[in-house]
Backbone as CSV, one residue per row, in Angstrom:
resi,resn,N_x,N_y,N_z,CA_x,CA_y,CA_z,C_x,C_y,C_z
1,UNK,13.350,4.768,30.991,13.986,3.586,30.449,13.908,3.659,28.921
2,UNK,14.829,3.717,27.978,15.226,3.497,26.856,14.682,2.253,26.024
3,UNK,14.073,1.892,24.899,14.183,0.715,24.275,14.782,0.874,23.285
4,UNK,16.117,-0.432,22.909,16.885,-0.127,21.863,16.703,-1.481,21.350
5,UNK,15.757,-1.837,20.859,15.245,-2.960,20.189,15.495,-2.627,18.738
6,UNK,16.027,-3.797,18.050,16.514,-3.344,16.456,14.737,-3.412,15.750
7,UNK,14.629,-2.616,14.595,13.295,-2.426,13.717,12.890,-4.282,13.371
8,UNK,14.334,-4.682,13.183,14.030,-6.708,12.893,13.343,-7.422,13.719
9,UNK,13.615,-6.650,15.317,13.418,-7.561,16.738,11.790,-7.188,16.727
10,UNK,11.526,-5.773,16.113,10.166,-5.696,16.657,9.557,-5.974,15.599
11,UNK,9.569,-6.157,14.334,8.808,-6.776,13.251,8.416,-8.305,13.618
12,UNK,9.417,-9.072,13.831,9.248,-10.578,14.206,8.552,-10.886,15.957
13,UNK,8.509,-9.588,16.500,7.799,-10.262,17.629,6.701,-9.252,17.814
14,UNK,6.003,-8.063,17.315,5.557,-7.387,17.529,4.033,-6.967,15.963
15,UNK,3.335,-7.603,16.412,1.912,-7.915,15.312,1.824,-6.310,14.426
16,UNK,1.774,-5.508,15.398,1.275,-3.701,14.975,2.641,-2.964,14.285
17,UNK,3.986,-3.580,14.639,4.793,-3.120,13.774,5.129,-4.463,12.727
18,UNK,5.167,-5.775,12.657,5.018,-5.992,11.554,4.240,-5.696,10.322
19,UNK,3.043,-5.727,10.826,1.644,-5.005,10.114,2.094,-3.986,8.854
20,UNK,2.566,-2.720,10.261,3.674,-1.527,9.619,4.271,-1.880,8.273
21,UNK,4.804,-2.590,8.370,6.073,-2.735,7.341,5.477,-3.143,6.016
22,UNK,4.119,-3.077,6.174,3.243,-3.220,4.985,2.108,-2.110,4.565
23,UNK,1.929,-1.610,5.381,1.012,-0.363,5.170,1.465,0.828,5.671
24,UNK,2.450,1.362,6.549,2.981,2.028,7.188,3.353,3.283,5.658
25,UNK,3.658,4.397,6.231,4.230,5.325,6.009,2.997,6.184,4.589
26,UNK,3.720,7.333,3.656,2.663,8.468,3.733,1.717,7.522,2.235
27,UNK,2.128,6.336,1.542,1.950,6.056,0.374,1.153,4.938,0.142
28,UNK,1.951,3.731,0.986,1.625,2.205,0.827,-0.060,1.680,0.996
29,UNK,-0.537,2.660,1.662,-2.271,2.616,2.027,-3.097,2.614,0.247
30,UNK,-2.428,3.806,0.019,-3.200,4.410,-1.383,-2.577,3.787,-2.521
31,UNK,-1.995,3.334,-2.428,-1.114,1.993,-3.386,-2.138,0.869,-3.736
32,UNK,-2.172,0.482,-1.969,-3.278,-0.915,-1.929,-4.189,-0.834,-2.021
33,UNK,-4.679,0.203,-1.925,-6.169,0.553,-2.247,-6.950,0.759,-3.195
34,UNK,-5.677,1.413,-4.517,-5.818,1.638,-5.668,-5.704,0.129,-6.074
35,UNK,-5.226,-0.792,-6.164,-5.261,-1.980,-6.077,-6.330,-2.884,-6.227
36,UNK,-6.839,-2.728,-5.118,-8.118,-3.558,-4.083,-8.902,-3.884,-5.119
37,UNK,-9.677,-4.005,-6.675,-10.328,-4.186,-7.901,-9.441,-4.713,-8.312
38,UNK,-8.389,-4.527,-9.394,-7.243,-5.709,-9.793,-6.284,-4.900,-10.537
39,UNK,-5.851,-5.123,-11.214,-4.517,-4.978,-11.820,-4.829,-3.171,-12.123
40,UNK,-3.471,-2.590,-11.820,-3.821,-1.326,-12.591,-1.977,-1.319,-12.970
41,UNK,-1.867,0.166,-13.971,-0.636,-0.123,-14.521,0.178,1.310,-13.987
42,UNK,1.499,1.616,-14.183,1.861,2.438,-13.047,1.331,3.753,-13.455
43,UNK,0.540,3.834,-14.901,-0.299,5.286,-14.859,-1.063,5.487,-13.862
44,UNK,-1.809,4.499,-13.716,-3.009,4.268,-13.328,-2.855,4.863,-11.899
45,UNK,-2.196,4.327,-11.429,-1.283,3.950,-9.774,-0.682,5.557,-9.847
46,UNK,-0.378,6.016,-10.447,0.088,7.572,-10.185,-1.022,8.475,-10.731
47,UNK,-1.601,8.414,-10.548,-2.686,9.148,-11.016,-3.835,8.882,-9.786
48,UNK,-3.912,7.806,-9.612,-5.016,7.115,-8.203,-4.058,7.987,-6.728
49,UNK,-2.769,8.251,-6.765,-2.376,8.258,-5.408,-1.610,9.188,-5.561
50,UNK,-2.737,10.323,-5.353,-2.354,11.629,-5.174,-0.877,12.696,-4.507
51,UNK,-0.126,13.107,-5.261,0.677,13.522,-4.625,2.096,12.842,-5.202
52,UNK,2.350,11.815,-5.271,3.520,10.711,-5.114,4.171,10.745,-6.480
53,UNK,5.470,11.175,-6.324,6.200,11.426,-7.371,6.676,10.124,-8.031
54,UNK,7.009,10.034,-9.230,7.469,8.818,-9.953,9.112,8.105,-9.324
55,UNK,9.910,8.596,-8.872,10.566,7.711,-7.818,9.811,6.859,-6.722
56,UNK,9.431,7.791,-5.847,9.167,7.741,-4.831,8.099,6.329,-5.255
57,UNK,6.986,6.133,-6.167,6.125,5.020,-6.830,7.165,3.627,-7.232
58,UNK,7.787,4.017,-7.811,8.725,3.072,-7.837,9.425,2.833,-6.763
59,UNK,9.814,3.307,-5.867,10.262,2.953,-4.753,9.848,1.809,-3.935
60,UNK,8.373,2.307,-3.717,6.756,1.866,-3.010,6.613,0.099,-3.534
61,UNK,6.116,0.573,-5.074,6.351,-1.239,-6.152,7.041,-1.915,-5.761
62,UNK,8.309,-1.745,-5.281,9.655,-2.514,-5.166,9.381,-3.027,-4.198
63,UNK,9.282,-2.218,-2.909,9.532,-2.627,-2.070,7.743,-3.713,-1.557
64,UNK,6.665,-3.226,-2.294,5.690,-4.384,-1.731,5.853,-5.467,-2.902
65,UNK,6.657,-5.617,-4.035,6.811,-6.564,-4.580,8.033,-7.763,-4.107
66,UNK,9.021,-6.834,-3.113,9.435,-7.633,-2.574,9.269,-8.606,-0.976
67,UNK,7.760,-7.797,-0.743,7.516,-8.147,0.311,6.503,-9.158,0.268
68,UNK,6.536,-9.536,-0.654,5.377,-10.611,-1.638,3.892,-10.212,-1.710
69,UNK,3.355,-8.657,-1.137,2.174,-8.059,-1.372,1.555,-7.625,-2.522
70,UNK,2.767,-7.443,-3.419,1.949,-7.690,-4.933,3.008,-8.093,-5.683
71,UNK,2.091,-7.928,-6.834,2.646,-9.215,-8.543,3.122,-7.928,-9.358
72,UNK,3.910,-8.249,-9.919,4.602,-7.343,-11.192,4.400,-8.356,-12.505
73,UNK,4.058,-7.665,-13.233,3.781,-8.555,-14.449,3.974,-7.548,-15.623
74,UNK,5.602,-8.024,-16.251,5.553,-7.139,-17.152,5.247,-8.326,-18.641
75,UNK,5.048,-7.694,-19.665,4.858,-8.068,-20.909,5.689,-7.527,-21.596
76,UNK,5.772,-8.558,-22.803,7.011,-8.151,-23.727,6.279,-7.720,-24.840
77,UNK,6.142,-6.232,-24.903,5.542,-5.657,-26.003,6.254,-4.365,-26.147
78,UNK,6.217,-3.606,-26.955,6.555,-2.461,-27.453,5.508,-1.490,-28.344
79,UNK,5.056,-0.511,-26.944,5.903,-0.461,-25.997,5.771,-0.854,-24.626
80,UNK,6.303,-0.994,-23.465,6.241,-2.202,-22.446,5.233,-1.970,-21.770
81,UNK,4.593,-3.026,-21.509,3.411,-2.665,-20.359,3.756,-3.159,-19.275
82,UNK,3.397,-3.045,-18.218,3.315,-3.504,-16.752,2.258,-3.335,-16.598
83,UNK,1.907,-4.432,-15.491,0.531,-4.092,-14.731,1.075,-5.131,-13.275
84,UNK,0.580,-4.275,-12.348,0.771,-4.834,-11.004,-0.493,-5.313,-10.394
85,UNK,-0.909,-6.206,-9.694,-1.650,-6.475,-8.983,-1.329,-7.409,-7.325
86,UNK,-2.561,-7.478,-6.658,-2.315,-8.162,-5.066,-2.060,-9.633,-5.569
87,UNK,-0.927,-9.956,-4.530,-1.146,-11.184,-4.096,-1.846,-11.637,-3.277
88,UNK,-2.146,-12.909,-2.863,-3.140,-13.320,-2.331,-2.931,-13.175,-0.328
89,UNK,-1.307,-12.502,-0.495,-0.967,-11.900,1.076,-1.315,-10.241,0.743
90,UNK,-1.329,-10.225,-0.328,-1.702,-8.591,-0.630,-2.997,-8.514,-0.364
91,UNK,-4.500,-9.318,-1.107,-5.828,-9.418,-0.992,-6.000,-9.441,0.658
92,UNK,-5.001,-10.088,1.608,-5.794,-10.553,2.965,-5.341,-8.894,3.457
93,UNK,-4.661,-7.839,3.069,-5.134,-6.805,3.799,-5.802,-5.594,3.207
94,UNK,-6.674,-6.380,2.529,-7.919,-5.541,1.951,-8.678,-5.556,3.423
95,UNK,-9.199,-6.156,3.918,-10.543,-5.718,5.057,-9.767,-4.494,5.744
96,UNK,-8.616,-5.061,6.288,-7.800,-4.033,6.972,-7.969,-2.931,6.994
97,UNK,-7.578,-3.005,5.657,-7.632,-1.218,4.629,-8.983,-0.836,4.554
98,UNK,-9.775,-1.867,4.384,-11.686,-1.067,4.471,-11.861,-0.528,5.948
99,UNK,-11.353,-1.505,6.955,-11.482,-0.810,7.947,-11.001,0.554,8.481
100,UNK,-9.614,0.772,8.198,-8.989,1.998,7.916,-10.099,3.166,7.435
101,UNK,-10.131,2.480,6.054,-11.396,4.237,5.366,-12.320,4.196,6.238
102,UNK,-13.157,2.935,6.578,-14.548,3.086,7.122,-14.132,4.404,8.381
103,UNK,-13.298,4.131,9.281,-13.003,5.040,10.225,-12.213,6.226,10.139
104,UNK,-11.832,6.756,8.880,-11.280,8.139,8.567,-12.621,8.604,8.086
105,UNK,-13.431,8.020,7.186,-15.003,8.603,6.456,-15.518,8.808,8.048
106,UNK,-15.445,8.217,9.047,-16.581,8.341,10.343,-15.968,9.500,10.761
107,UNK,-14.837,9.590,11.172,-14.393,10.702,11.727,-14.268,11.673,11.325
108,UNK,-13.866,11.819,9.599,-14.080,12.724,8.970,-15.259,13.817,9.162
109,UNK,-16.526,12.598,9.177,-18.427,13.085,9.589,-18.700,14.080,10.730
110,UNK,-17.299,13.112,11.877,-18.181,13.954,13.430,-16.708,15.466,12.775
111,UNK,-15.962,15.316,12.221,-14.704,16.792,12.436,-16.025,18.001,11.400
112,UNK,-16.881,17.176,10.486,-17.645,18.282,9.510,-16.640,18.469,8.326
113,UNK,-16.048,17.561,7.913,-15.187,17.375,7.160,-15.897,16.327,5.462
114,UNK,-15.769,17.064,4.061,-16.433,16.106,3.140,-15.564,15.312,2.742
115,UNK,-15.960,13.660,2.321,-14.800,13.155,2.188,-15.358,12.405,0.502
116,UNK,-14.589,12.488,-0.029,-14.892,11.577,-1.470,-15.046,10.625,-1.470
């Protein structure tokens, strides 16, 4: 049997893929995490999250700034600063995310794997 449920149908009725649509995929974890202390600026944020090219970061911003998980706060200076930080729907999936590491560091332990 097939399910052809639209990605909308299962966000609004489905807890583990709404969830998704906030932490899901290879970036949004190490975003929020870099986060989780307070404001950092998009050096900061590309430099904390290894790998992730400067589109692709901007991509990421956009889309949890439009998901109301974090704050964009630019200043009018020259030359421009930004600094992003959680909103207070961004802060409530901090435990989340601790829980997440706590259980990649455990498993990491029993694979014999060092983890930073």
């Amino acid at each position: 049997m097939e399910n052809n449920f639209s990605q909308e149908y299962l966000i609004e009725r489905c807890p583990v893929q709404h969830t998704l649509q906030f932490i899901g995929g290879k970036w949004r974890i190490g975003i929020l995490w870099s986060m989780k202390d307070g404001c950092r600026r998009f050096g900061e944020l590309k430099k904390d999250v290894l790998g992730i090219s400067e589109k692709m970061l901007i991509q990421e911003l956009r889309h949890l700034e439009g998901a109301d998980i974090i704050h964009r706060n630019a200043y009018a200076t020259i030359p421009p600063k930004v600094e992003y930080s959680l909103t207070e729907r961004g802060l409530s999936l901090i435990p989340v995310l601790m829980d997440i590491v706590a259980w990649g560091y455990s498993d990491m332990k029993k694979k014999g794997f060092s983890g930073s």
